[in-house]
N, C-alpha and C positions, 0 to 999 in steps of 0.2 A: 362305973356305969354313967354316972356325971359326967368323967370326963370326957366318953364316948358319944354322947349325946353332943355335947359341947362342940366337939371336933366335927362332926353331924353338920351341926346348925352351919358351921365356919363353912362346910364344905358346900354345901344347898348353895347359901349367901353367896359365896364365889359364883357359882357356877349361874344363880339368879344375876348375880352384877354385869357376869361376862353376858350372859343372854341379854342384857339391857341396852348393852352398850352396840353388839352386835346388829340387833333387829333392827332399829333407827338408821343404822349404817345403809344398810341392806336399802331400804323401804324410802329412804333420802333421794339413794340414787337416780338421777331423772333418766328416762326411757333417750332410747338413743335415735334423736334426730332425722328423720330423713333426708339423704342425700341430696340437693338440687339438681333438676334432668339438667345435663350438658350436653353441647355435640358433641357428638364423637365421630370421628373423622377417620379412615386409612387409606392409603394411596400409594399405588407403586411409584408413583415420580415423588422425587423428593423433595423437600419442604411444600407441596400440595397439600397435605392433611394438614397440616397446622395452618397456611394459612384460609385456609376454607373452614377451619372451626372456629381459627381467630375473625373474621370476617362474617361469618353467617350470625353468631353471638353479637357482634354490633350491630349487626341490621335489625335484632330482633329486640337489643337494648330501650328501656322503657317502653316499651309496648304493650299493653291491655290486652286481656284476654289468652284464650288457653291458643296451643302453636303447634303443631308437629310436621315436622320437615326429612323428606327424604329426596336423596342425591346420588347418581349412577352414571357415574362415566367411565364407559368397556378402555376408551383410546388409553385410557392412564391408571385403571385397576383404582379406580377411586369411591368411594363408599362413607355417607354424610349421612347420620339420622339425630333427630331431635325426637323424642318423646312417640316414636314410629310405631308403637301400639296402641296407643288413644285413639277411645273409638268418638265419630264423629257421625250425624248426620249425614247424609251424603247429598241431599240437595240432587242438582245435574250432573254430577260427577258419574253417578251411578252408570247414565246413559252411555257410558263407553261400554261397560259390564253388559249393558242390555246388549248391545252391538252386537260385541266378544260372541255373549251366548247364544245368538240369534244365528251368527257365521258356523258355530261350532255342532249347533243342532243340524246345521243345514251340511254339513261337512259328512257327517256321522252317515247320510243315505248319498252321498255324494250329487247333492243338486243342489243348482244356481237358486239364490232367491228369487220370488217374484217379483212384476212389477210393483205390484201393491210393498212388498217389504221394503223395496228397494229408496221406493219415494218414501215410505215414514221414516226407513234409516239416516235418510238423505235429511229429514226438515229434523229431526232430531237430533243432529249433530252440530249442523250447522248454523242454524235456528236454536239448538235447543229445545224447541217444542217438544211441548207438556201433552199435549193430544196424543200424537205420534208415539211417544213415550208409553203413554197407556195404552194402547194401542197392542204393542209390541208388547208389552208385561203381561197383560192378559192372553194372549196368545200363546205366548212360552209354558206361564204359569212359573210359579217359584220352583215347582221340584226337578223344570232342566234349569234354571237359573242356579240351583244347588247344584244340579250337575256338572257347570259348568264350574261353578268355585273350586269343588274339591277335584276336577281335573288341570284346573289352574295353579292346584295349593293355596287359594288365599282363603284360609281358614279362619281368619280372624273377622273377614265377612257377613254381615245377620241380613239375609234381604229383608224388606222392610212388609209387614203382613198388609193382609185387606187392599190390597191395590197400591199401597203409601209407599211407591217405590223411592218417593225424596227420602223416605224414614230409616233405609235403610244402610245400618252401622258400616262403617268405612274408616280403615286405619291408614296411614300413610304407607305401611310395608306393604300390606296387601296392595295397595295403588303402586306402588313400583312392582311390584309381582307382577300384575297387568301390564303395566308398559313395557316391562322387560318383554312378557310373551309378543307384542305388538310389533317389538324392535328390531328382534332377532330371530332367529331357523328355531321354533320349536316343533313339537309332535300334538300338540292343543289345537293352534292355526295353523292353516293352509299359507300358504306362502302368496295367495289371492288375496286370501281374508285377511291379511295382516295389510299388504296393500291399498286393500280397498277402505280400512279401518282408518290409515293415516293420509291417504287419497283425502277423506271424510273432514279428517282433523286438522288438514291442512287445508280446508275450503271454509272453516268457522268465519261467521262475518265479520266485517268490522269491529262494528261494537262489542264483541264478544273474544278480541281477542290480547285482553290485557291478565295481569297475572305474571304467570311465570316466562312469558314471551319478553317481559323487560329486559330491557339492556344486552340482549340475544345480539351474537355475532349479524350480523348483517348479509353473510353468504350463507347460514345456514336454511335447513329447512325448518322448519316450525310450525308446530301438528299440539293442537290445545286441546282442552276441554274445561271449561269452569261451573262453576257452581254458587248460587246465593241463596239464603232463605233467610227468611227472618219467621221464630217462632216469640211465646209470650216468655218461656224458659231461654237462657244464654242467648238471645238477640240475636244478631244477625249472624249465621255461619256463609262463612265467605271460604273457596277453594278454589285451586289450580292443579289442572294436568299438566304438565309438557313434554314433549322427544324435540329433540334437536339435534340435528343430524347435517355434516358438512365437513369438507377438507380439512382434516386432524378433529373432528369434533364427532361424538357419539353418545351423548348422555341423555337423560329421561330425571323430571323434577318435580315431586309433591310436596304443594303446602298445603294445610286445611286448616282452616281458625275457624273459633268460635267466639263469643261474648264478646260484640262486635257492637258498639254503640251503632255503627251508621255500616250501609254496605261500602262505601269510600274508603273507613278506616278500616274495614279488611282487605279491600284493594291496595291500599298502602303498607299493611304490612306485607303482605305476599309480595307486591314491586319492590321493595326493599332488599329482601332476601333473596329472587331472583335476582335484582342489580347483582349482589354480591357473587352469588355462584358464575354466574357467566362474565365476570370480570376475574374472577381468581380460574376457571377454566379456559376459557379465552386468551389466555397465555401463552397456553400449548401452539396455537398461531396470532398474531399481530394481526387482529383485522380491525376494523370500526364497528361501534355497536348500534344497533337498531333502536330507535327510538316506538314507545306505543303510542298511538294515535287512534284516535276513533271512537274514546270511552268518553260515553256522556251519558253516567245514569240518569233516570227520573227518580221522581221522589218516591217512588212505589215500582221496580221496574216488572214484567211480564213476569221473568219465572220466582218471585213472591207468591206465584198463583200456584204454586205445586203443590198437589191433594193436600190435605192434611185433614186431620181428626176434625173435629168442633172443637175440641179445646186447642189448637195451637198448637 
């Protein structure tokens, strides 16, 4: 009986010591790291993805604040995203959406806009204006501006409540989801409305057309839409639409940043990273690149004025 007991305790003890040694082990182990977002790049022409992932990565190299970058070129089967689910503010950007959905409501009973639509579409695009903008939002109302998303697929989408059309969430995929329908024959636009959308985009004023139009071939066409705000949370969100369209060229380009010290150092990093796409695209022809000209912010510019809450 002793000796049974004996052999007992031996055998607990083991199996205590092994438990000891185990659970530490276990419980030691640090949680496993997340990945860092990288480009990812793929493209039917060869060495194109590597270097438009190696290239858009240096443009982006020490730069502040959050990034997400998407890239679509039909001519070369080429596809560039950074971090292309992050949702963003949307600032002016939205204002293409308003457009889209405004063409598409009017599509649906097959009639022309009015005059009155036509001039708010007009000072809102190209202007930007904030009036116009509301204008138009109210009039649709969010539940055809939902309509219009989930017949566009850009589901990742949130229009923004209470009138706060700047507030409303915007990912870089869904923003190439839009410019793809803009660019090319779908069943969403009319083949008017897609015209008169980038007729629109490519009459933005001067000052309003820096961004993703850097370093843009010089024979292309180039159709924008941008975007800035500054709230008291992540500073200033600074964005860019582009299509770019011209002899061997076919691509469409979203940057959106946010926690943005000043609205300059978002315009710098979106010129950065467009520099890079349209010099590593712009291969496919030899042409010279378009310089931008025009941008002279003030210290507080106009569309800063976009509704917002009382808090910021």
């Amino acid at each position: 009986m002793t000796h049974w007991i004996s052999r007992r305790v031996r055998t607990l003890a083991a199996i205590g010591a092994g438990a000891g040694v185990l659970v530490p082990c276990v419980a030691a182990a640090p949680p496993a790291a997340a990945a860092p977002a990288q480009v990812s790049c793929t493209s039917g022409k060869a060495g194109l993805a590597a270097r438009l992932q190696q290239d858009i990565t240096a443009a982006m190299a020490g730069r502040k604040g959050s990034i997400a970058v998407g890239v679509r070129d039909r001519s070369t089967d080429t596809t560039c995203t950074f971090r292309e689910s992050s949702a963003y503010d949307s600032a002016s950007v939205v204002k293409v959406t308003v457009l889209a959905t405004l063409l598409w409501d009017a599509k649906k009973t097959n009639r022309q806009l009015t005059d009155r639509e036509a001039s708010l579409a007009q000072a809102m695009i190209t202007q930007s204006d904030n009036d116009s903008t509301s204008s138009l939002w109210k009039q649709l109302g969010i539940s055809k501006v939902r309509g219009f998303l989930s017949a566009a697929g850009m589901t990742q989408t949130e229009p923004g409540e209470d009138g706060y059309w700047g507030l409303t969430q915007i990912t870089a995929r869904d923003e190439q989801k839009l410019l793809a329908l803009v660019t090319a024959k779908n069943s969403v636009l009319s083949d008017n409305s897609r015209a008169y959308m980038l007729k629109l985009m490519g009459q933005v004023v001067p000052s309003q057309r820096w961004g993703t139009p850097a370093g843009a071939p010089a024979t292309v066409a180039v159709h924008v839409k941008n975007g800035w705000l500054e709230r008291a949370t992540h500073g200033w969100r600074v964005h860019s639409v582009g299509t770019f369209n011209g002899p061997g060229h076919d691509y469409t380009v979203t940057v959106l940043t946010q926690d943005n010290s000043t609205m300059d150092y978002g315009v710098a990093t979106i010129q950065n990273i467009a520099r890079a796409v349209h010099k590593d695209l712009g291969r496919t022809v030899s042409l010279p690149h378009r310089p931008v000209t025009g941008f002279n912010p003030t210290t507080r510019p106009r569309e800063a004025t976009v509704p917002l809450p009382p808090t910021g």
